[in-house]
N, C-alpha and C positions, 0 to 999 in steps of 0.2 A: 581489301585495298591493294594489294599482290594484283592480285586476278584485275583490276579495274588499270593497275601501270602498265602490266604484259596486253589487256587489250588494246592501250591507247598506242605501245610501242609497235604493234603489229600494225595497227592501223597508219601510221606512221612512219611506215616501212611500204605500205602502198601506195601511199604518196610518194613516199621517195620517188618509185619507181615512175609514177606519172611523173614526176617534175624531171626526171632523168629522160625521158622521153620528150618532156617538151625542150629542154634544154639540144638535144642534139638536133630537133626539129627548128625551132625559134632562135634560141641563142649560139649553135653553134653555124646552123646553114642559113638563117636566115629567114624562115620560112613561117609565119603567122600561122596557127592552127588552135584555132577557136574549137572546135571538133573532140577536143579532148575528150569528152567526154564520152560522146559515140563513140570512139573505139575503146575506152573502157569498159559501155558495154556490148560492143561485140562481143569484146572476149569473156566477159563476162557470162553471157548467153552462149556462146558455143561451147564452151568449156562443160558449163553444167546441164547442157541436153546432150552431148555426148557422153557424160556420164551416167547421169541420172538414168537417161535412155536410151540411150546406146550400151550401157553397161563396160564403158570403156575404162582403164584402170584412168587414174588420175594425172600421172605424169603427161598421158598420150594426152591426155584434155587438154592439159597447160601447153605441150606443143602444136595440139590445134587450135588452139584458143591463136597462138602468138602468129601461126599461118594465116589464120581470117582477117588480124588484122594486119599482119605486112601486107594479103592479098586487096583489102581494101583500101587503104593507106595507098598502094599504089597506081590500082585505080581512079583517086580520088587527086592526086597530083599529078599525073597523065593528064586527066582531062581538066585539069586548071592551069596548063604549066605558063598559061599568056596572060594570067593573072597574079599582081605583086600585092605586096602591104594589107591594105584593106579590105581590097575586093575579094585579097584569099583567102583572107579574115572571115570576110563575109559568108563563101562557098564554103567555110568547114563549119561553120557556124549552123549553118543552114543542113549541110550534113548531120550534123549530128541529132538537129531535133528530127529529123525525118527517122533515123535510127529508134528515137523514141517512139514515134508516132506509128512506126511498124509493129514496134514489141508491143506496144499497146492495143494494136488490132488484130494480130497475129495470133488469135488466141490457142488455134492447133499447134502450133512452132512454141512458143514464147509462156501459156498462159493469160494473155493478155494485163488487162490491171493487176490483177489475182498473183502474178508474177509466180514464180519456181520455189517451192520451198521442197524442205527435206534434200538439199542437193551433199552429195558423199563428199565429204573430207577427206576418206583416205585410210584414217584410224577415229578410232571408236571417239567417240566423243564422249561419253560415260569417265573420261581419264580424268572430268576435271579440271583442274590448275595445270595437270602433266599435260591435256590435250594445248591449252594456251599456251605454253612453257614449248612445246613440241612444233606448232604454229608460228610463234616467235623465232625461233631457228632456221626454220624452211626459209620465210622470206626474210629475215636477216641474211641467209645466205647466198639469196638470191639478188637483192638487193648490196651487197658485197660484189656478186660475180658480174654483174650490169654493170653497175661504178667500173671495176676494174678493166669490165670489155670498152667500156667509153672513152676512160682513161687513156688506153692505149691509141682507140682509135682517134680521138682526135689530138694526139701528139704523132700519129703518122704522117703521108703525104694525103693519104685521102680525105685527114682532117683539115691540115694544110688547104689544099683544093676547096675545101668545104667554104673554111672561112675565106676564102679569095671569090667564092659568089656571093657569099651574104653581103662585102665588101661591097660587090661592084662584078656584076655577072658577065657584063658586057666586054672587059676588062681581060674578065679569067677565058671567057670564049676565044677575044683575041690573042692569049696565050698559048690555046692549044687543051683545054680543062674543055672535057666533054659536059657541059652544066646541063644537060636533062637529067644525062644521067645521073649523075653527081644527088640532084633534087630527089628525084625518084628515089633512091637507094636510103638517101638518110632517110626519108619523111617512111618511107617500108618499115624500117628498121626500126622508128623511133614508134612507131603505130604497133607495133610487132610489142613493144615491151609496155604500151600502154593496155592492151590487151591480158597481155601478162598480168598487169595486175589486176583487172578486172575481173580475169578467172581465178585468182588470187583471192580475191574479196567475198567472189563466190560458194567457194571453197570451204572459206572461213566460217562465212557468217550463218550458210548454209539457205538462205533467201536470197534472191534477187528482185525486185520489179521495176518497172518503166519509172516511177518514181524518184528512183534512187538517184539515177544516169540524169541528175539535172546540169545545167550551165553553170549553177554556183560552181560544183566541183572546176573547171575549168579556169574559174576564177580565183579560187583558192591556191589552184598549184601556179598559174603565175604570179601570185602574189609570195609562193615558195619560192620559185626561180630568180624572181628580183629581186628577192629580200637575199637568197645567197650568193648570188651571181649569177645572170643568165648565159655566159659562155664557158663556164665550167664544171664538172658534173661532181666535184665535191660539192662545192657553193651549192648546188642542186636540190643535191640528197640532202644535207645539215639543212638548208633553209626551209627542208619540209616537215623537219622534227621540230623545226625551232615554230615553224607553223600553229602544230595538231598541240602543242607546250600552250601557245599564247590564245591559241583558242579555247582550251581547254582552262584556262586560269582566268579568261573573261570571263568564261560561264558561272565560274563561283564567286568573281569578285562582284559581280552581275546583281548573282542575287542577293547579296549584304547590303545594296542599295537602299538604304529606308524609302518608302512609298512610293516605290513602282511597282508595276501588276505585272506579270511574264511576261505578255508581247512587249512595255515599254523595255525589259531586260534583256531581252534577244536583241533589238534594237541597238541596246546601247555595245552590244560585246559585237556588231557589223561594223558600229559608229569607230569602238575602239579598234578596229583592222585599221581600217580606212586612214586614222590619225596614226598608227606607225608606220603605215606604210610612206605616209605623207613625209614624219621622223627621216624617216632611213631614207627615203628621195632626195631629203634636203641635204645630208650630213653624209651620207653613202650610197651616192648616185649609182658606183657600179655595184655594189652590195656590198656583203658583209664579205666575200672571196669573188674580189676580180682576176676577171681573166687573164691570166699569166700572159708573159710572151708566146711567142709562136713555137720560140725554141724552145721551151721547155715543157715539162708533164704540165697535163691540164688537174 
């Protein structure tokens, strides 16, 4: 039972990290990215073929991992920066299953379906309950040093500036607010730690495949972000625990159901997302932690 809370907290700590990512991406600059997911598994994939085969120590994974995806992340807002709302909804959307549909044919790079197993942790994994207890630490830690770097960043000017284009870009240009760049930098940035945890996941679970890296996920962590607050990166992190909690308590309350079969079960713990999120729209429109004023810590 130990071993079964420390995996769900670990996992839960890599959401954080995705939701923390979309929040500086979405909620703080304004910036729809459907995509989540593809850069999950960039980093994901670079991380553990650099290891695995490259024989790179693991750290260096986690900072190429988090390179690939600021380098595509900003690629991918370069070449959409004349598209807003939807349409860039759409373009990351569309990004991202292309990512799949690579790793999926890639099969010299990636494995193809068969996807990466055996990928190095780091430390022995034989430790047991110590190797999850040891995993739990790492990205509790890391997911602490995110939050904190967010934290500060967007209680700066450059967070400032940030939310003066999600505002109204046109606005902040007329001020004198370089808003390419401003774009480009968060959406790197926020792609950079969505990666992170990607290679993070990798890491852990020691498998990867084209599978994993579905749309749900993307779905999921805004459903974190709104439920904690999409302009602030505690509200973020908390509404991705409070997430990986309410899914994990459907799943059991799911199947005490009398006379349902398991897919009507899976069913009903989507159904129940769907009605708290409906809850919390009605009753706490900005979430559970709205965003503070400007003058103060986010």
């Amino acid at each position: 039972m130990i071993s079964y809370i420390i995996f769900l907290l670990v996992i839960a700590g890599i959401y954080a990290l995705l939701a923390q990512s979309l929040c500086l991406a979405w909620g703080v600059t304004g910036l729809v990215n459907l995509g989540l997911a593809g850069f999950f598994a960039i980093g994901a994939y670079a991380s553990a073929t650099l290891v695995k085969w490259g024989g790179v120590p693991v750290p260096i994974g986690l900072v190429a991992a988090m390179v690939a995806g600021a380098v595509a992340g900003f690629v991918v807002c370069v070449s959409t920066l004349r598209l807003r709302d939807d349409y860039l909804a759409i373009v990351t959307l569309g990004f991202a299953e292309a990512v799949r549909v690579v790793a999926s044919n890639e099969i010299w790079l990636t494995g193809g379906t068969d996807g990466i197993s055996g990928i190095p942790a780091g430390m022995p994994r034989d430790w047991g309950q110590g190797f999850h207890i040891v995993s739990l630490v790492v990205v509790s830690a890391l997911v602490g040093l995110v939050w904190l770097a967010l934290r500060r960043l967007v209680a700066s000017p450059w967070g400032r500036a940030l939310r003066a284009v999600r505002e109204d870009q046109i606005v902040a240009a007329v001020a004198g607010k370089r808003v390419t760049r401003l774009k480009a930098e968060a959406f790197a940035i926020a792609c950079a730690i969505a990666a992170l945890a990607g290679a993070l996941y990798g890491h852990y679970t020691s498998y990867i495949a084209p599978e994993i890296f579905q749309p749900l996920i993307t779905i999921y962590v805004f459903l974190a972000v709104t439920a904690g607050g999409n302009g602030r990166p505690t509200g973020a992190a908390i509404g991705a625990y409070i997430l990986i909690a309410f899914l994990e308590a459907t799943r059991f309350a799911a199947e005490i159901v009398p006379g349902v079969t398991a897919v009507q079960a899976a069913a009903l713990r989507e159904a129940s997302v769907g009605v708290a999120l409906i809850l919390l729209l009605r009753f706490r429109q900005r979430g559970l932690f709205p965003e503070l004023n400007q003058k103060a810590p986010a």
